[in-house]
C-alpha positions in Angstrom: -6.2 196.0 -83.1 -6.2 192.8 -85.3 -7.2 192.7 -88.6 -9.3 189.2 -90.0 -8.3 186.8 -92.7 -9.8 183.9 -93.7 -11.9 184.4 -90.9 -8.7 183.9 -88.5 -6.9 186.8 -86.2 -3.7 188.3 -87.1 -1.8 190.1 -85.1 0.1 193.3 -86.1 4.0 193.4 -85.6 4.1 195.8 -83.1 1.6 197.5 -80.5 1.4 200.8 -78.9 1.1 201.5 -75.1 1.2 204.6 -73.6 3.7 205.7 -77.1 6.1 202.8 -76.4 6.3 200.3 -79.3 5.9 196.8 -78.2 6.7 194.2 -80.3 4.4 190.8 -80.7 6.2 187.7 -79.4 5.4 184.4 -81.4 5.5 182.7 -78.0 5.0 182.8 -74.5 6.7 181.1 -71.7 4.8 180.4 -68.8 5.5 178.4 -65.5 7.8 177.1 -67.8 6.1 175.7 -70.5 6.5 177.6 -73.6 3.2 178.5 -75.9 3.1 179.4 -79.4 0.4 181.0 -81.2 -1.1 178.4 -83.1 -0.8 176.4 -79.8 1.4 174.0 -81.4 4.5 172.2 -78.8 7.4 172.2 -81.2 9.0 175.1 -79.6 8.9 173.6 -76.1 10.2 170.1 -77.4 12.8 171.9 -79.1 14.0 173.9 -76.2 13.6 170.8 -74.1 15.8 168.5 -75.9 18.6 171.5 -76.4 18.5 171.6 -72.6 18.8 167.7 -71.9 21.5 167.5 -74.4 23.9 169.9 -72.8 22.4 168.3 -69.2 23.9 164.6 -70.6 26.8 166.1 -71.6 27.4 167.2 -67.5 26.1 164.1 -66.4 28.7 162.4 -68.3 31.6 164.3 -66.3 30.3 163.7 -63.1 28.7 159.7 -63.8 32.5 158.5 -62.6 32.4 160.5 -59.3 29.0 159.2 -57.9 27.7 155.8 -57.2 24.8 154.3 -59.3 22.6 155.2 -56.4 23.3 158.8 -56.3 23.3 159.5 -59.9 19.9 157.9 -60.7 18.9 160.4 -57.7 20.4 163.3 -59.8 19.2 162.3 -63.2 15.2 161.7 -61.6 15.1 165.1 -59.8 16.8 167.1 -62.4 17.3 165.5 -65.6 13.7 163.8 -65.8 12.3 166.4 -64.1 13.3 169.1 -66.7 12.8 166.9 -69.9 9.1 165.8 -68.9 7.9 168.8 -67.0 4.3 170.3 -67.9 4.1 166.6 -70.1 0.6 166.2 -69.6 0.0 169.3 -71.1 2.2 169.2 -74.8 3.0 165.3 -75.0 0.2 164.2 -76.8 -0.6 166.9 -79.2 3.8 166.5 -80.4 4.3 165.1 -83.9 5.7 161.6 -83.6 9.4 162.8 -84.6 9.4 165.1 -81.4 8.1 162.0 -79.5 11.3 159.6 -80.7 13.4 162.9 -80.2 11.9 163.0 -76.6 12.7 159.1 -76.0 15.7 159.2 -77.2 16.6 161.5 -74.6 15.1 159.2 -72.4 17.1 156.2 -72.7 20.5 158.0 -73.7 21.1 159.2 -70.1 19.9 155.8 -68.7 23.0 154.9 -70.8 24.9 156.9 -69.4 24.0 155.4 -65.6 25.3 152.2 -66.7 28.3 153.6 -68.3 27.0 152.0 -71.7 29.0 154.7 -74.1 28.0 152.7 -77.4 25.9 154.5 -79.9 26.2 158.2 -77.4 28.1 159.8 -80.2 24.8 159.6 -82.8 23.1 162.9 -81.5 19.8 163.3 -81.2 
């Protein structure tokens, strides 16, 4: 049961099914895409850029092992394919500081194809 204010929804802490307490989740991840309440995007840009971060810092160990051919493969199926997945759905509606977060990411692996390592240590 929900109780109103302001003429908005609020949900209770907790629910009860079958005498199990269940707690509320602020969010909800689904096919990968991760919905809030207030169907805001900053928790799936957040958890976006945390995963490409620690995705550059693999690609990184492995750029000198692969040709420039094979690791623009790797970093379009996996790295670009993670960081933009479900975009249609959350790019527009982010806050312009999650966008330059989001491009940042963007051209800091490209960097990293062309073993440019100037300006990699500012983090995102």
């Amino acid at each position: 049961m929900s109780a109103k204010a302001h003429g908005r929804d609020i949900l209770p802490g907790e629910i009860a099914v079958a005498n199990q307490s269940i707690p509320v989740s602020e969010t909800l991840k689904v096919l990968g895409v991760i919905f809030d309440k207030n169907l805001q995007w900053k928790t799936q840009a957040s958890s976006l850029v945390t995963r490409a971060q620690r995705m550059i810092s693999g690609l990184k160990v492995i750029r000198s092992k692969l040709t420039q051919d094979q690791f623009m493969k790797i970093v379009t199926s996996q790295y670009f394919g993670a960081l933009y997945y479900g975009i249609p759905v959350w790019y527009d509606a982010l806050q312009k500081k999650d966008k330059l977060k989001m491009d940042t990411l963007h051209y800091k692996v490209l960097r990293v194809a062309v073993k440019d390592w100037s300006l990699m240590s500012k983090d995102v």
